[in-house]
C-alpha positions in Angstrom: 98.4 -201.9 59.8 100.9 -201.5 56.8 103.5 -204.4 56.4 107.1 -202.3 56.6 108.7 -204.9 54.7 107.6 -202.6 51.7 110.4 -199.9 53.4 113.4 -202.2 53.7 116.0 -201.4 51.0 116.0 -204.1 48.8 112.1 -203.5 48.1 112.6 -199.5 47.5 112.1 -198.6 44.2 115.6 -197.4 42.9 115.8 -193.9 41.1 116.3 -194.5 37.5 119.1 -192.9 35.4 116.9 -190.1 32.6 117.9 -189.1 29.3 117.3 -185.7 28.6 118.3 -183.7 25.4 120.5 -180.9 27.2 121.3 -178.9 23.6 120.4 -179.7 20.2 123.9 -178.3 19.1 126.0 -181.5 20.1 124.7 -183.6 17.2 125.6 -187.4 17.0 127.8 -187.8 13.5 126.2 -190.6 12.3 122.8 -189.9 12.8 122.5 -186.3 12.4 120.2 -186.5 15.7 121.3 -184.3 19.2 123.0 -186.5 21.8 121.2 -187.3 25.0 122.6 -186.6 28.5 122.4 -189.1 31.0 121.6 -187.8 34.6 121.0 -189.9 37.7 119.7 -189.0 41.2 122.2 -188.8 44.1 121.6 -189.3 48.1 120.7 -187.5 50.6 123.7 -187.8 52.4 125.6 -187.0 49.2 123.3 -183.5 49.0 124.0 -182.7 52.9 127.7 -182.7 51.5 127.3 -180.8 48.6 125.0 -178.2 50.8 127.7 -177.8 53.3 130.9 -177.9 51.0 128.5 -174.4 50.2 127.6 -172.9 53.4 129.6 -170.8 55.2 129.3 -168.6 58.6 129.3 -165.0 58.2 129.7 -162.6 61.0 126.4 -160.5 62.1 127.1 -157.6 61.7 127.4 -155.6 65.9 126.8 -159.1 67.2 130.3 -160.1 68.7 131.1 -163.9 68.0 127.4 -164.4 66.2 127.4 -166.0 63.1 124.9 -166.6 60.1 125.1 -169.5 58.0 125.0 -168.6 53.9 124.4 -171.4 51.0 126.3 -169.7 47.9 123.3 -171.4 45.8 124.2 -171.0 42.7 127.6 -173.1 43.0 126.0 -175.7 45.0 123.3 -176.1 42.0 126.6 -176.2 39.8 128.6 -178.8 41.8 124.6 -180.4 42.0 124.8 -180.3 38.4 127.9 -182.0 38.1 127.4 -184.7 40.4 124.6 -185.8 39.2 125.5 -185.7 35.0 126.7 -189.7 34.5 127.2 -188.3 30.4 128.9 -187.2 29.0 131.9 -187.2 31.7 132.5 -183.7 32.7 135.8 -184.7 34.2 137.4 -186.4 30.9 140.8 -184.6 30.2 140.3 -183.6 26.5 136.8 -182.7 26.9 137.6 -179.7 29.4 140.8 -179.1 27.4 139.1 -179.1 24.2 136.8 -176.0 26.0 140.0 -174.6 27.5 138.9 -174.9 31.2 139.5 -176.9 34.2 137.1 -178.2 36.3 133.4 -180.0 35.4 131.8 -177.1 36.9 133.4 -175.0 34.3 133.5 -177.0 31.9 129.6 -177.3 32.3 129.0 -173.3 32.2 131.1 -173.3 29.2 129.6 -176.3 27.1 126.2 -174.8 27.9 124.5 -171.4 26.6 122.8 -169.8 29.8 119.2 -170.8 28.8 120.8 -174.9 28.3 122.6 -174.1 31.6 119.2 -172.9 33.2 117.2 -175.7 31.8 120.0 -178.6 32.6 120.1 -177.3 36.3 115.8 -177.7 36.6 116.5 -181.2 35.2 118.9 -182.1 37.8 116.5 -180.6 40.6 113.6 -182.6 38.8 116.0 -185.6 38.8 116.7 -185.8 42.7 112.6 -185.0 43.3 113.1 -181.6 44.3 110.3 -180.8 41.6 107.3 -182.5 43.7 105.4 -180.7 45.9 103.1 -182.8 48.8 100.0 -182.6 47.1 101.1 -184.0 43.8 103.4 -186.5 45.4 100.3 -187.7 47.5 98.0 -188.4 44.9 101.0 -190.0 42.8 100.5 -192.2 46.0 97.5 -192.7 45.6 97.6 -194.0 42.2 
């Protein structure tokens, strides 16, 4: 028998904020060296939302009052993206001004060259565990 004091909250082990280098064209001033993102994991509950805020019901098409639901996937991995990114603030004022946009999620398209974006976006998955499949995460388990 397995003591399930080990699954009460305060003994989970909390998901830790990463630093990942995003671009190596936003270069800190003083040491000539590119800036690390942070990025932190967010809930499940908090995913369901984002997930839904992207779904909606489409007619099937010769099936009266039958509908399909459809995740627009690519905004939800942008608004995923976003959510997650703790820096540099995608909703600060004179950053999305300085880009001439409004928005993080445009902001974030904008700051980012579509390989950076493409790369930031596998982080972000990576970062909320969608990057484990069973077998690894069993013998991590193991270990």
């Amino acid at each position: 028998m397995t003591n399930l004091t080990a699954f009460l909250s305060q003994n989970a082990i909390k998901a830790e904020t990463e630093e990942h280098i995003v671009s190596k064209r936003f270069i800190d001033p003083e040491t000539k060296q590119p800036i690390p993102w942070q990025i932190g994991a967010i809930s499940s509950d908090e995913d369901e939302a984002l997930r839904k805020q992207h779904t909606k019901r489409l007619p099937v098409p010769g099936k009266k009052n039958m509908f399909t639901p459809t995740t627009d996937y690519d905004a939800y991995l942008a608004s995923l993206a976003v959510k997650c990114t703790i820096y540099p603030n995608l909703n600060d004022q004179d950053v999305q001004t300085s880009y001439g946009v409004m928005g993080a999620e445009m902001l974030l398209k904008k700051m980012l060259l579509p390989g950076e974006y493409a790369e930031f976006l596998k982080v972000v998955q990576n970062a909320n565990g969608f990057d484990v499949g069973m077998d690894e995460a069993v013998e991590e388990a193991k270990n």
